[in-house]
Rosetta silent file (secondary structure, phi, psi, omega in degrees, C-alpha in Angstrom):
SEQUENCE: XXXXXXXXXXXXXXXXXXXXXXXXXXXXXXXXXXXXXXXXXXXXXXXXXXXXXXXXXXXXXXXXXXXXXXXXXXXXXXXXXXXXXXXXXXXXXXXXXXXXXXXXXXXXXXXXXXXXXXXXXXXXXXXXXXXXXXXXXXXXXXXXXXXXXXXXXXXXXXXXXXXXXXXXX
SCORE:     score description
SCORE:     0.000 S_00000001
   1 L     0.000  131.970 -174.681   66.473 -171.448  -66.097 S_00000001
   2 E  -104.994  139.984  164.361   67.864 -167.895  -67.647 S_00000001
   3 L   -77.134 -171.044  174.382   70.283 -168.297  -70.567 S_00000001
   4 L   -91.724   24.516  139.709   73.229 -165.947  -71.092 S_00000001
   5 L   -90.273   22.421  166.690   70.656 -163.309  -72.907 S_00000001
   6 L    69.312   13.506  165.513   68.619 -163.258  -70.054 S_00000001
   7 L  -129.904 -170.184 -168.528   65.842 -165.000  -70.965 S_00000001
   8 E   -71.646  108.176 -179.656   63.725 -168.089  -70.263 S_00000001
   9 L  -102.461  -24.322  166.484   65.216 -171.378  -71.566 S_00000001
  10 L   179.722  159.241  174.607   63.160 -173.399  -69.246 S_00000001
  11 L  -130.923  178.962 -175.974   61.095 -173.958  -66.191 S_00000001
  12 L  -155.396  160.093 -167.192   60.334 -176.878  -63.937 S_00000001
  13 L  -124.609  120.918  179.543   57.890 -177.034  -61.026 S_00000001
  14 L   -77.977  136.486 -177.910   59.246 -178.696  -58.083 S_00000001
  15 L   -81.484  -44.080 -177.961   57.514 -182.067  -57.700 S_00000001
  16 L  -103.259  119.649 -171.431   58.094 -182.795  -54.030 S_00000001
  17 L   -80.830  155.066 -162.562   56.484 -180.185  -51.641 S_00000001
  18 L   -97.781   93.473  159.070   58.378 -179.772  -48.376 S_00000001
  19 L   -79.022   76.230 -166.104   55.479 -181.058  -45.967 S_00000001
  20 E  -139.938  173.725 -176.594   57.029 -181.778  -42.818 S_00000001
  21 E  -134.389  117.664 -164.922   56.765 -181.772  -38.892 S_00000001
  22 L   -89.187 -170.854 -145.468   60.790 -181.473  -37.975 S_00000001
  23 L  -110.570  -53.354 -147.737   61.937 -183.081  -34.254 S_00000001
  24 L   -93.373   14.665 -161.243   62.603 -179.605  -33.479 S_00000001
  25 L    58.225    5.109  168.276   58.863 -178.162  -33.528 S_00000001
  26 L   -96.480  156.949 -155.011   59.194 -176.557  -36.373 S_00000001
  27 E  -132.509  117.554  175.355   56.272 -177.375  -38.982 S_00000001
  28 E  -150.195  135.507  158.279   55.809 -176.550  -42.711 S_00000001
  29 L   -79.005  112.663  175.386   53.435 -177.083  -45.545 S_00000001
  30 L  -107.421  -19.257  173.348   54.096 -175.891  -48.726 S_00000001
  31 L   -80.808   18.295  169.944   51.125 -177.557  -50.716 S_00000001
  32 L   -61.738  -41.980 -168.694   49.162 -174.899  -48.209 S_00000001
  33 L  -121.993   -8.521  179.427   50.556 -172.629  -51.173 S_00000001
  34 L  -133.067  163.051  122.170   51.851 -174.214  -54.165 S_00000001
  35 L   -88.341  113.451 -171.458   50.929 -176.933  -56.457 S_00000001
  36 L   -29.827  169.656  178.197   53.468 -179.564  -56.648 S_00000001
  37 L  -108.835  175.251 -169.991   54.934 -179.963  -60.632 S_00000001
  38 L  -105.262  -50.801 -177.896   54.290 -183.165  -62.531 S_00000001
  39 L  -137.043  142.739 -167.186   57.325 -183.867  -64.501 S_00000001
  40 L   -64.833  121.623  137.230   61.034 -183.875  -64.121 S_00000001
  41 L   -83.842  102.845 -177.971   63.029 -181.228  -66.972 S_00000001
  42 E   -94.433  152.962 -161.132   66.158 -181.873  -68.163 S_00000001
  43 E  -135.260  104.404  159.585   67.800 -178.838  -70.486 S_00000001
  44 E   -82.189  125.060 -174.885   71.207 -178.395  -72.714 S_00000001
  45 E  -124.412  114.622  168.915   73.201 -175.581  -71.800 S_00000001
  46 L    62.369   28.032 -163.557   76.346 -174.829  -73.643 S_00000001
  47 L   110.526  -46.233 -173.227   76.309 -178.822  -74.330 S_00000001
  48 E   -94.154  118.874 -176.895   76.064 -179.524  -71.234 S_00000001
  49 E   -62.325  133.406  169.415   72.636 -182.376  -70.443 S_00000001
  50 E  -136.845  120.053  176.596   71.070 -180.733  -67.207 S_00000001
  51 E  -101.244  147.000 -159.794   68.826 -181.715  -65.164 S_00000001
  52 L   -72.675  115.729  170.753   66.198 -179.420  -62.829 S_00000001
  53 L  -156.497  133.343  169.286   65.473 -179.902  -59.424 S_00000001
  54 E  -112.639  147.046  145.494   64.779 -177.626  -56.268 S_00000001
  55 L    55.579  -59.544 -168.945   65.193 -177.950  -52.719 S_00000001
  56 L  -111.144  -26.250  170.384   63.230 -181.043  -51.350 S_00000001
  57 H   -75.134    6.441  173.780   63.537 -183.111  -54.252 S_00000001
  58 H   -63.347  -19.565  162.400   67.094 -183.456  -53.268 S_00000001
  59 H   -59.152  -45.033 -168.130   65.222 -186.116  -51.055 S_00000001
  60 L  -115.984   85.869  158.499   64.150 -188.585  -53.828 S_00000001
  61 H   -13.310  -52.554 -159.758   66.875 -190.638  -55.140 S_00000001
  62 H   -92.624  -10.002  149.157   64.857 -191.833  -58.397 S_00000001
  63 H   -60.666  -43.007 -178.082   64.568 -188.382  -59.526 S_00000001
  64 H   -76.267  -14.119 -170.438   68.086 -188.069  -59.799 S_00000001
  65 H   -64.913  -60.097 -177.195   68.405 -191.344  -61.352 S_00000001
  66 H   -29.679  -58.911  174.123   65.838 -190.416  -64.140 S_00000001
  67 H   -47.565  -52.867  128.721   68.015 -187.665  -64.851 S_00000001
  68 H    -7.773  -38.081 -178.356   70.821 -190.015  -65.259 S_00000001
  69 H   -92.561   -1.737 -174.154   69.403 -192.254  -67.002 S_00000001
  70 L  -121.022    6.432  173.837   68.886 -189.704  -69.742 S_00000001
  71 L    62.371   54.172  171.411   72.412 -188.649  -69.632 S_00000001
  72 L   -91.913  113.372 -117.310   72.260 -185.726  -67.389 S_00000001
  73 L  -123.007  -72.252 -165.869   76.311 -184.549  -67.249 S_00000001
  74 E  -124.640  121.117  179.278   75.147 -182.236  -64.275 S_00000001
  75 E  -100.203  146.505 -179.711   71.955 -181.371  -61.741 S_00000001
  76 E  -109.724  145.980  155.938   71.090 -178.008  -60.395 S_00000001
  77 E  -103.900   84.811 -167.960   69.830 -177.878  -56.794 S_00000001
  78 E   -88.762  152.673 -176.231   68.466 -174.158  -56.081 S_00000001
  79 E   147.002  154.860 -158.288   67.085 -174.477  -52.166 S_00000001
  80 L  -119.216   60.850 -149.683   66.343 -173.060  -49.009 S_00000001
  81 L  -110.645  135.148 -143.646   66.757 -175.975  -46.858 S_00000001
  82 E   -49.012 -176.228 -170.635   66.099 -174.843  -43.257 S_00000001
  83 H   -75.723  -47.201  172.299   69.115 -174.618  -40.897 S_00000001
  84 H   -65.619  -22.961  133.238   68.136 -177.658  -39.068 S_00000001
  85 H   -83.698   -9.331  178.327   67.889 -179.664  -41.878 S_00000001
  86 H   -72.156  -45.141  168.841   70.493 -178.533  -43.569 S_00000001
  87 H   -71.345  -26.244  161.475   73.129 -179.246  -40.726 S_00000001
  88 H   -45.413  -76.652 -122.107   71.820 -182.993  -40.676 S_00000001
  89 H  -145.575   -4.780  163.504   71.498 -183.853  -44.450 S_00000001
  90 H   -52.640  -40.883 -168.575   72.600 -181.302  -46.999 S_00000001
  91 H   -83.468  -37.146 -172.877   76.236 -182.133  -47.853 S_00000001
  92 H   -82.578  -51.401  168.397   75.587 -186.171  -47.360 S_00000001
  93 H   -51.301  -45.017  162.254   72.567 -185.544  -50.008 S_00000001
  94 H   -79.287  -18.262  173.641   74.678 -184.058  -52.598 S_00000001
  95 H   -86.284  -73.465  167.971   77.176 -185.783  -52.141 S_00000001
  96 H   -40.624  -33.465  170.607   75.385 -188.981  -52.209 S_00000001
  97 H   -69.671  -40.412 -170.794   73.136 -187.613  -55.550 S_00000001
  98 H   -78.441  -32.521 -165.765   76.830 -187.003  -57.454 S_00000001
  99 H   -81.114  -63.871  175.138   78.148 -190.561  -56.296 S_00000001
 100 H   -35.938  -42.157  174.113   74.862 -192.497  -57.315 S_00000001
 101 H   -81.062  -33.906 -169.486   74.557 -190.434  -60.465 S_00000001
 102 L    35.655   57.578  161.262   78.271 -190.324  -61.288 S_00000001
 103 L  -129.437  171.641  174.802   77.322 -186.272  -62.389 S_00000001
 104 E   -79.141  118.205 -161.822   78.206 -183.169  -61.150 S_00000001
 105 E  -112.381  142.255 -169.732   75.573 -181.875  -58.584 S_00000001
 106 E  -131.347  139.366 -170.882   75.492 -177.814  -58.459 S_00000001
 107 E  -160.879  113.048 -172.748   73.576 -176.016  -55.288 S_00000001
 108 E  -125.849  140.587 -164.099   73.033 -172.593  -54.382 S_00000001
 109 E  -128.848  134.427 -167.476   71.508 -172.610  -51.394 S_00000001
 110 L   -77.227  166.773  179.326   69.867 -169.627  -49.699 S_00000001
 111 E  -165.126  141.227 -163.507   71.289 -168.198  -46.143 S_00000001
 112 E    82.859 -178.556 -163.131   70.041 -166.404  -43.217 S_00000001
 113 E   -75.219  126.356 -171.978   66.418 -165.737  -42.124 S_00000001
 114 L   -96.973  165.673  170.375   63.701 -165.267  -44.668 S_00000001
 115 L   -20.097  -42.891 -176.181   60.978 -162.894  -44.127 S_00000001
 116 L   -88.645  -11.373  171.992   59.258 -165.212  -42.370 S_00000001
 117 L   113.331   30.076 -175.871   61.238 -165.812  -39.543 S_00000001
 118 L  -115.156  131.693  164.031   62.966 -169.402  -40.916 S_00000001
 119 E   -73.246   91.107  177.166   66.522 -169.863  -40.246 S_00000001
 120 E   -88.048  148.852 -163.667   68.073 -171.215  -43.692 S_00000001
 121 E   -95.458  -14.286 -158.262   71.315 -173.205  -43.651 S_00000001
 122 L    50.276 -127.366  169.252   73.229 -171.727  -46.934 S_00000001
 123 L    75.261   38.597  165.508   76.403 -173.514  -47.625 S_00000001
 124 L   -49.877  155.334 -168.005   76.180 -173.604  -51.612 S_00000001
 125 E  -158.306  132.836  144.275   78.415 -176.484  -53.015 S_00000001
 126 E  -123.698  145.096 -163.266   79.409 -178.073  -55.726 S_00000001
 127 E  -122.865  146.946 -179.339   80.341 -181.793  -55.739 S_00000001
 128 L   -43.751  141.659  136.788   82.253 -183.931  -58.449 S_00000001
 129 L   -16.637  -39.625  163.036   81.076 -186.980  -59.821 S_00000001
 130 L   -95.807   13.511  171.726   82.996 -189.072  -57.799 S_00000001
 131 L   124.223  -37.744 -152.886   81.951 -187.460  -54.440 S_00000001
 132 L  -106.213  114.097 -153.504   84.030 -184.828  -54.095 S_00000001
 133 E   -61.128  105.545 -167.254   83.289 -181.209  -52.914 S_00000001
 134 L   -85.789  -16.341 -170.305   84.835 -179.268  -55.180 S_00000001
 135 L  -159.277  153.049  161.946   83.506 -175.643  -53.815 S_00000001
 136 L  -178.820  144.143  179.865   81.364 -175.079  -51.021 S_00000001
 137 L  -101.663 -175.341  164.838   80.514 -171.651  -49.278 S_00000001
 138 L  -121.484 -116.901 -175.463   79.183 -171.214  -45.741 S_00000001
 139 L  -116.626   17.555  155.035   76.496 -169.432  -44.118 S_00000001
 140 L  -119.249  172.029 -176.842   76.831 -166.202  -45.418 S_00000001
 141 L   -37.191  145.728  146.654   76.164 -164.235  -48.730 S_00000001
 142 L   176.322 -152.071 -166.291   78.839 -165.046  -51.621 S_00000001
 143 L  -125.038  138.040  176.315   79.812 -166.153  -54.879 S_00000001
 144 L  -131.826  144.363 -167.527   81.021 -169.494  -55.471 S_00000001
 145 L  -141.928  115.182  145.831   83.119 -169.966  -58.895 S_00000001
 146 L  -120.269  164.739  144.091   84.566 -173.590  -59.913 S_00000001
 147 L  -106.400  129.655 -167.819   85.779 -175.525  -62.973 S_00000001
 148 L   -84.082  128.121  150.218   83.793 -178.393  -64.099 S_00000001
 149 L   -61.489  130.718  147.558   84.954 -181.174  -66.900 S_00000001
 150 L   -82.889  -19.355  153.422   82.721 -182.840  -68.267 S_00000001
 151 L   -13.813  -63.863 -168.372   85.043 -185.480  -69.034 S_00000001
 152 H   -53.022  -33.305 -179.683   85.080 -186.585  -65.588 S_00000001
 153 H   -53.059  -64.699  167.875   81.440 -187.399  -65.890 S_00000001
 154 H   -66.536  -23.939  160.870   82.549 -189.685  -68.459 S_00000001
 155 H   -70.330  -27.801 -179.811   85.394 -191.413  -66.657 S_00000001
 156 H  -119.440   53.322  107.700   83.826 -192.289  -63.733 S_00000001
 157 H   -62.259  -57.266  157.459   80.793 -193.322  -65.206 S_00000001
 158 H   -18.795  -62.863  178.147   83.330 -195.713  -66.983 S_00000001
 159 L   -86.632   -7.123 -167.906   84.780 -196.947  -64.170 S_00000001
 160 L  -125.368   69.976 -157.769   81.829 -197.113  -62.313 S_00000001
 161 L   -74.658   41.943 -173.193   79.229 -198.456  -64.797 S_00000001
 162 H   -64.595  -19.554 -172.318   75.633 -198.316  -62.318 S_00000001
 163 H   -57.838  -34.014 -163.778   74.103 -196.625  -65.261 S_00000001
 164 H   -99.260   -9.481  149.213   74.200 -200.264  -67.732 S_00000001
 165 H   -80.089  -28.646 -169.146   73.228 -201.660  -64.350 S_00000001
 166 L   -46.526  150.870 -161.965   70.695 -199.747  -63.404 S_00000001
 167 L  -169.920  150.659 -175.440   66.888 -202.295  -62.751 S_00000001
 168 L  -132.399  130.229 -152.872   63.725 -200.625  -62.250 S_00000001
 169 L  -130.045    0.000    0.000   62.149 -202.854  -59.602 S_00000001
């Protein structure tokens, strides 16, 4: 994470490596090349609690909770999740992480072919606390600019208490 002087306010290691064998024949490792991270990092920016996540861990529900449970206002999703997963399960994952979470889920998402020949799905978004896509780009380059409350975080946390509900099973 860069602050607004440009330097390093924090880093996180994404814990879940994107290992997979898709439907579609395509096949990827990533713990071929990285070692997975160990622990989840949450940050305050401007105020605002935020918690860290890239790309695959957008997968694992009880990440986002943790974050939640620690009074994370907002999550960043940074990812490059391929086109064919991406047309499946991106928007219904973020969308499902801000409703579960009752936070603001933020996702800049890469687009067009990397280097390697993988077809990435773009389509950064951000979605609302209560579900709702407040921004969302498509599958080319751009800029996406919204404004966030954080209020809202607290009203529909309010109205929606799962946090004071929340069981660890």
């Amino acid at each position: 994470m860069i602050n607004h002087l440009g330097e390093i306010a924090a880093t996180y290691d994404k814990i879940h490596m994107f290992d997979v064998d898709l439907g579609s024949g395509e096949s990827y490792r990533e713990s071929a090349l990285f070692e997975a991270g160990t622990a989840p990092k949450q940050i305050n920016i401007e105020g605002w609690q935020v918690g860290l996540s890239i790309c695959f861990d957008l997968r694992f529900p009880s990440l986002y909770r943790h974050y939640a449970l620690l009074g994370a206002e907002l999550i960043v999703v940074p990812a490059a999740f391929t086109k064919t997963t991406g047309a499946a399960h991106w928007s219904t994952l973020l969308r499902a992480r801000a409703i579960e979470n009752g936070c603001f889920i933020v996702a800049a998402a890469q687009c067009g072919v990397t280097q390697e020949g993988r077809e990435t799905y773009g389509h950064s978004a951000v979605f609302d606390p209560w579900g709702d896509c407040v921004g969302i780009l498509g599958d080319e380059p751009g800029v996406l600019t919204v404004e966030i409350d954080r209020a809202v975080v607290a009203r529909t946390r309010a109205s929606i208490p799962v946090m004071i509900q929340h069981r660890d099973f």
